[in-house]
Backbone as CSV, one residue per row, in Angstrom:
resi,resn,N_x,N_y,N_z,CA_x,CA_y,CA_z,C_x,C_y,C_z
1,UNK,-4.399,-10.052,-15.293,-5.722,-9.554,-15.598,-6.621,-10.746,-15.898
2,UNK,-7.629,-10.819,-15.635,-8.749,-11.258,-15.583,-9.511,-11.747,-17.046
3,UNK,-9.866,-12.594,-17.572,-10.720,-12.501,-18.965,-11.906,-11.657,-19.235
4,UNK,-12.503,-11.489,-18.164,-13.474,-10.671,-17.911,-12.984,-9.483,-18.615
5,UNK,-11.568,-8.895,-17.896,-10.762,-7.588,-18.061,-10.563,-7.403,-19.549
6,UNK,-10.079,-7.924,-19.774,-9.188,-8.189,-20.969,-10.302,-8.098,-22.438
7,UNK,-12.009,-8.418,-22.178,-12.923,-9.162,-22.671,-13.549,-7.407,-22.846
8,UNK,-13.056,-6.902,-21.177,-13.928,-5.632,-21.632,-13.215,-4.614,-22.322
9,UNK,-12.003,-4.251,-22.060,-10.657,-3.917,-22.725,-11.290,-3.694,-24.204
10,UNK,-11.299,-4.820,-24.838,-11.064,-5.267,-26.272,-12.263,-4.621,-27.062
11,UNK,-13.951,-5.130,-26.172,-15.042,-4.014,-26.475,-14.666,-2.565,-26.437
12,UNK,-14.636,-2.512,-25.148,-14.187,-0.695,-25.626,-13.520,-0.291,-26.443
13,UNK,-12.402,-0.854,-26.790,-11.714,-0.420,-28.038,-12.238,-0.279,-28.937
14,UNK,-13.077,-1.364,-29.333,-13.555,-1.885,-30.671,-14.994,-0.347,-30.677
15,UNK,-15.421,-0.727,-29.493,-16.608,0.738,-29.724,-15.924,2.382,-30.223
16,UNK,-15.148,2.517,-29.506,-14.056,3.938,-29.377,-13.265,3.712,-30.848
17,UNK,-13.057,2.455,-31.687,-12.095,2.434,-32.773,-13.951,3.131,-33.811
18,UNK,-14.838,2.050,-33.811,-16.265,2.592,-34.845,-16.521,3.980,-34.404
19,UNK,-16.781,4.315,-33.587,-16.864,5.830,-32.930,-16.344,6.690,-33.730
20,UNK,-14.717,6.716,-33.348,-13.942,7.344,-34.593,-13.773,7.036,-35.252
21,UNK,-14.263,6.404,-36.472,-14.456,6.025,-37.700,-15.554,6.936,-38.067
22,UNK,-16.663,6.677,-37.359,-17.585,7.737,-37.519,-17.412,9.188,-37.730
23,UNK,-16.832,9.137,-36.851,-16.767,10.717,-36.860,-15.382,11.863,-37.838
24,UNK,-14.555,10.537,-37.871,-13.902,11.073,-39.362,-14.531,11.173,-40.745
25,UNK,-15.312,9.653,-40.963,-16.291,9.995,-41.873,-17.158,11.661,-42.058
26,UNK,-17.744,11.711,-40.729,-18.424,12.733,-40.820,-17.008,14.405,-41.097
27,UNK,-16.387,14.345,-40.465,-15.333,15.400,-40.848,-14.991,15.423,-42.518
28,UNK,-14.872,14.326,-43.390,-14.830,14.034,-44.678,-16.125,14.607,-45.175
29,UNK,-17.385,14.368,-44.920,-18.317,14.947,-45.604,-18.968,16.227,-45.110
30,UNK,-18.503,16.869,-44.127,-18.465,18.446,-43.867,-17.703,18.984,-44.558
31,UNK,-16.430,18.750,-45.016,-15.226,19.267,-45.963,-15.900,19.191,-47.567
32,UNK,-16.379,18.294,-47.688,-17.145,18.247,-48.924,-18.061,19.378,-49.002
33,UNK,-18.817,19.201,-48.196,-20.459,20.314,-47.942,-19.865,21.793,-48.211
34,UNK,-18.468,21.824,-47.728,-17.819,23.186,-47.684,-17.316,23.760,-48.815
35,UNK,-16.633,22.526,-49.578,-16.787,22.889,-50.826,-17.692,23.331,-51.937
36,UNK,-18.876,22.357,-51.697,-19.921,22.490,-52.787,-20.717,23.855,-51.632
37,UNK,-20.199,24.316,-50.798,-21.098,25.821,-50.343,-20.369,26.811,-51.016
38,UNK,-18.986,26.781,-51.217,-18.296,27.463,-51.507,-18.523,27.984,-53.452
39,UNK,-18.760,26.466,-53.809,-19.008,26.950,-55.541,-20.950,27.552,-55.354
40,UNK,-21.597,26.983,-54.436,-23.070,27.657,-54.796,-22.669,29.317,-54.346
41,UNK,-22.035,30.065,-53.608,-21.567,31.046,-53.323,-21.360,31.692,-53.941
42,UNK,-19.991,31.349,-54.816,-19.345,31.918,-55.873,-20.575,31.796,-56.979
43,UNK,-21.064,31.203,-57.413,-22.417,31.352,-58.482,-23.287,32.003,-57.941
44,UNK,-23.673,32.260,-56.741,-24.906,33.375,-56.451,-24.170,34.424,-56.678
45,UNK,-22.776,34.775,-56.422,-22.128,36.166,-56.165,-22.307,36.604,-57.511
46,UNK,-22.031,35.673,-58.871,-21.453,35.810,-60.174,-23.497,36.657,-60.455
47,UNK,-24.668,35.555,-60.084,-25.857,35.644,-60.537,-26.095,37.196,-60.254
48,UNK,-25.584,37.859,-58.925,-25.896,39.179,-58.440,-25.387,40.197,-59.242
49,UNK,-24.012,40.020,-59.737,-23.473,40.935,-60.558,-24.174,41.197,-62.213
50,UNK,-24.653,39.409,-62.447,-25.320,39.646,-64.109,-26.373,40.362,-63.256
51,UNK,-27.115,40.412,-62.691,-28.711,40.673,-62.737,-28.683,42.500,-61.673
52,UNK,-27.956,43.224,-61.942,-27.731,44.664,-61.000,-28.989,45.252,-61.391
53,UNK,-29.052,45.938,-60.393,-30.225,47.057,-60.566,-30.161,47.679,-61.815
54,UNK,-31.354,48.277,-62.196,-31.761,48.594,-62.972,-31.072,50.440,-63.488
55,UNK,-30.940,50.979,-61.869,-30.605,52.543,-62.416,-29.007,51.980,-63.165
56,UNK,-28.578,51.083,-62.381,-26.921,51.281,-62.534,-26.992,51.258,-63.867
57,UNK,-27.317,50.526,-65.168,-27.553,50.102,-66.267,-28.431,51.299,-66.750
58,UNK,-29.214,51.837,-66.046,-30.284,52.987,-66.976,-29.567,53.944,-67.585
59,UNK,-28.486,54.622,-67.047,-27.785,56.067,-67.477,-27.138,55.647,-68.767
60,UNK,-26.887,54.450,-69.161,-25.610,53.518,-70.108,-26.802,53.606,-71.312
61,UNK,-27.893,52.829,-71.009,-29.108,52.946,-71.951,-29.250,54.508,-72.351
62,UNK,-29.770,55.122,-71.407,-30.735,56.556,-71.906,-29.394,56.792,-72.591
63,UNK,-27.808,57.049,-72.808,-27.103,57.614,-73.355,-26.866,56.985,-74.550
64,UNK,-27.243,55.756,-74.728,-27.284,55.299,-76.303,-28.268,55.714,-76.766
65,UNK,-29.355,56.082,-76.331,-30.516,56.407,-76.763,-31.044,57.684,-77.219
66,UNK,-29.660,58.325,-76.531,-29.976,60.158,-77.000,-30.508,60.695,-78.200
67,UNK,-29.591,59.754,-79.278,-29.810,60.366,-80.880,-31.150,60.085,-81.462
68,UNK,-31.711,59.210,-80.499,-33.487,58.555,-81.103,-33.756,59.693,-80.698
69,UNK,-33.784,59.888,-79.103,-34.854,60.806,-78.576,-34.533,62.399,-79.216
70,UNK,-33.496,62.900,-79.718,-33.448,63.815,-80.402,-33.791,64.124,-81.799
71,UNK,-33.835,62.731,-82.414,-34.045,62.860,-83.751,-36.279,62.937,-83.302
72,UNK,-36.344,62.010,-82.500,-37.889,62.095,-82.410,-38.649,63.509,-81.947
73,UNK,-37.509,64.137,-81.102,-37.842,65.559,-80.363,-37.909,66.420,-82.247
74,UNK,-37.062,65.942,-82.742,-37.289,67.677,-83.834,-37.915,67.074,-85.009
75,UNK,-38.395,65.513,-85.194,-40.066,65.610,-85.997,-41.021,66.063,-85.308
């Protein structure tokens, strides 16, 4: 082989070795991203459950509330 050969050989490698370097890097910080999507997830899911509609919670209220509204009904 040729020096020429051998000269271009060694570039390509060297491009194709940074290449994939790159792009493992990038596989490392998608795995990350996936994680930190995964905990903002789980905290929106948790935020939806504190903050429920309002009827679901209303029937729980008006029934603690019976003995006011009865004691206020018979003044």
């Amino acid at each position: 082989m040729t020096t020429d050969a051998i000269i271009t050989l060694a570039l390509a490698t060297l491009i194709i070795a940074a290449a994939a370097l790159g792009l493992i890097r990038v596989i490392f910080h998608l795995i990350a991203v996936k994680k930190t999507l995964a905990s903002v997830i789980g905290g929106v899911q948790v935020i939806a459950e504190k903050t429920s509609t309002v009827p679901i919670v209303l029937t729980s209220v008006n029934e603690s509330l019976r003995p006011v509204r009865e004691f206020c009904d018979a003044v």
